[in-house]
Backbone as JSON, one array per atom type, in Angstrom:
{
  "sequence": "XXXXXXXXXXXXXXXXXXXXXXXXXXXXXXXXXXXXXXXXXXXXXXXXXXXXXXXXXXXXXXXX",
  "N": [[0.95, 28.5, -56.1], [3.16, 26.5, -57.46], [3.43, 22.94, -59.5], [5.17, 21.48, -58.42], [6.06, 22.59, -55.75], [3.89, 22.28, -54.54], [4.22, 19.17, -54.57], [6.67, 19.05, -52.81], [5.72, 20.36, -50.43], [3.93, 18.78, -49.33], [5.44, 17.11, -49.42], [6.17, 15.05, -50.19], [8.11, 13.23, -51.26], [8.82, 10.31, -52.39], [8.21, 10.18, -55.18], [9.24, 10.44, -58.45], [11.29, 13.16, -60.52], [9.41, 12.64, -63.1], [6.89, 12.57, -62.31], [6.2, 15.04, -62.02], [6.04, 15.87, -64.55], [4.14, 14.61, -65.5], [1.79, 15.43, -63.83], [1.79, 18.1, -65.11], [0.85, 17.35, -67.66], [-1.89, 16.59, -67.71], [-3.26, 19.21, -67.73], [-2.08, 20.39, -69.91], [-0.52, 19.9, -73.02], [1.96, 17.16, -74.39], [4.56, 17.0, -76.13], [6.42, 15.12, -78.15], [9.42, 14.64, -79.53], [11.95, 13.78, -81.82], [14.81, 12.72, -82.07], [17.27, 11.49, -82.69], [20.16, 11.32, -83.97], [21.32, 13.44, -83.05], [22.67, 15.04, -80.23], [22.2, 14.63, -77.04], [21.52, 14.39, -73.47], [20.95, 13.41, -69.97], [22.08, 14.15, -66.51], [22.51, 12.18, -63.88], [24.67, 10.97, -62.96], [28.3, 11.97, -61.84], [29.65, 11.46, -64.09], [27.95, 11.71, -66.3], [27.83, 14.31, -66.35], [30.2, 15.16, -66.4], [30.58, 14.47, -69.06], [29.16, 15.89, -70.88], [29.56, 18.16, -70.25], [31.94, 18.02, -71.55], [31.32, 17.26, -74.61], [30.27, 20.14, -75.27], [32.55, 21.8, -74.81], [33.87, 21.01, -76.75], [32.36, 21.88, -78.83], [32.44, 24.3, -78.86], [35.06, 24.69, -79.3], [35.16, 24.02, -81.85], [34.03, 26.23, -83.08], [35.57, 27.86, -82.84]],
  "CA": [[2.0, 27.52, -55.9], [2.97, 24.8, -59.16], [2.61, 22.02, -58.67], [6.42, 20.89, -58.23], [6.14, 23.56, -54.82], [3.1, 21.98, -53.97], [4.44, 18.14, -53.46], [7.5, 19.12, -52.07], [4.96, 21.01, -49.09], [3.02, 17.71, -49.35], [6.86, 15.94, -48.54], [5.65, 13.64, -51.54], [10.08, 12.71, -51.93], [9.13, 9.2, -53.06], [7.97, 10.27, -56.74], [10.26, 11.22, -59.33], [10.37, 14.61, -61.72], [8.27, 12.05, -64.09], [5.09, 13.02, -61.87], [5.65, 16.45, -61.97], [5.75, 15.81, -65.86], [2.8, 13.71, -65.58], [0.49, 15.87, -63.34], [1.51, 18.65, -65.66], [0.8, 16.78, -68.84], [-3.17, 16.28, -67.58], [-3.26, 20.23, -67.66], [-0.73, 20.78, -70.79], [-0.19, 18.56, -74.06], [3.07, 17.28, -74.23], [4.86, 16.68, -77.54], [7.66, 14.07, -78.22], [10.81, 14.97, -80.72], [12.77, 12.64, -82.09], [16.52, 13.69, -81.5], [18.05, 10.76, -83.5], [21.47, 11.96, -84.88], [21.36, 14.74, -82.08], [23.47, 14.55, -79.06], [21.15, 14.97, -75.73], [22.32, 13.9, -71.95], [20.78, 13.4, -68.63], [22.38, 13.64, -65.74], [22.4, 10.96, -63.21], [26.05, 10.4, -62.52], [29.02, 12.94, -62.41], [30.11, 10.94, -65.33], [26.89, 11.89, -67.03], [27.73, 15.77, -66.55], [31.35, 15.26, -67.19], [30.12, 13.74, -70.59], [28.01, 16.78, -71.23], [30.47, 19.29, -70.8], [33.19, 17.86, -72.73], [30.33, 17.59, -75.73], [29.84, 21.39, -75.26], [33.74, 22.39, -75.08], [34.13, 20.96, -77.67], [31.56, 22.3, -79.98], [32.76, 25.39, -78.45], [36.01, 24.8, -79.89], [34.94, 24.3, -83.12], [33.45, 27.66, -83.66], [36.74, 29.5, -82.96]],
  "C": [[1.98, 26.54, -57.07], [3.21, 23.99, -58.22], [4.22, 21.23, -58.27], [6.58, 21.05, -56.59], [5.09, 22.53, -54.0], [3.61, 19.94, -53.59], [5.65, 17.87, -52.46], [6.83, 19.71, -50.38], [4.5, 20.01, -48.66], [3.94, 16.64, -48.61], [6.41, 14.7, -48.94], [7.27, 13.56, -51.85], [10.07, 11.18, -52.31], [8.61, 9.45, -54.35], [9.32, 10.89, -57.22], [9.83, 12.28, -60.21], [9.67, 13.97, -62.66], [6.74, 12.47, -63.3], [5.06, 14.22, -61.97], [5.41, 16.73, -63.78], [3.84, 15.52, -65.98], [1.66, 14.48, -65.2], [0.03, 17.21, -64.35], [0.42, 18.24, -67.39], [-1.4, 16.46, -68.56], [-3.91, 17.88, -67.68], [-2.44, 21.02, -69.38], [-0.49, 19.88, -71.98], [1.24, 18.35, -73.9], [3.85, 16.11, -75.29], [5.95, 15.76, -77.64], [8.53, 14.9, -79.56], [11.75, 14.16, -80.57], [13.89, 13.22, -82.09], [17.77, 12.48, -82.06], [19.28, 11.46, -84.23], [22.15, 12.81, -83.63], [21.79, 13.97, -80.85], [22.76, 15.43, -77.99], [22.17, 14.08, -74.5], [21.31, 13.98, -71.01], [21.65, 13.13, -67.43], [22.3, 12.71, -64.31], [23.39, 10.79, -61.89], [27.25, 11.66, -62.6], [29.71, 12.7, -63.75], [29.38, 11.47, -66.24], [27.53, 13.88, -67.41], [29.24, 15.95, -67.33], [31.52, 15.15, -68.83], [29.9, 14.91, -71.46], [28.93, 18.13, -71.63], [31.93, 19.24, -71.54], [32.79, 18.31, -74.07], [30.61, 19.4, -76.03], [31.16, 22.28, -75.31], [34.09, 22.06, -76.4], [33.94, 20.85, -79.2], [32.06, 23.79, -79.82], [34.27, 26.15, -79.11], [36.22, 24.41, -81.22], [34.12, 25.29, -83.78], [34.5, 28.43, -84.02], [37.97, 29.52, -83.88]]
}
């Protein structure tokens, strides 16, 4: 079982995916990249996704 499996069994729902980063990261190194210039997203909000896939249509539409 990982360990994502394992606090959802545990019915650990007050942490966020930062602990499942975290517990991995004591098991795992875990590298940073700078992404300055570079267009990244999280979503959050449907605004956030709406955001995301506009970005992506319309890299999409500068290929063709």
């Amino acid at each position: 079982m990982n360990r994502l499996e394992k606090l959802v069994e545990d019915e650990v729902y007050h942490l966020w995916w930062e602990n499942v980063l975290y517990e991995h990261s004591k098991q795992y190194p875990v590298y940073a990249l700078d992404v300055d210039g570079m267009f990244w997203g999280e979503v959050d909000y449907i605004e956030d996704y709406e955001r995301i896939v506009n970005y992506l249509e319309s890299k999409k539409e500068e290929k063709h």
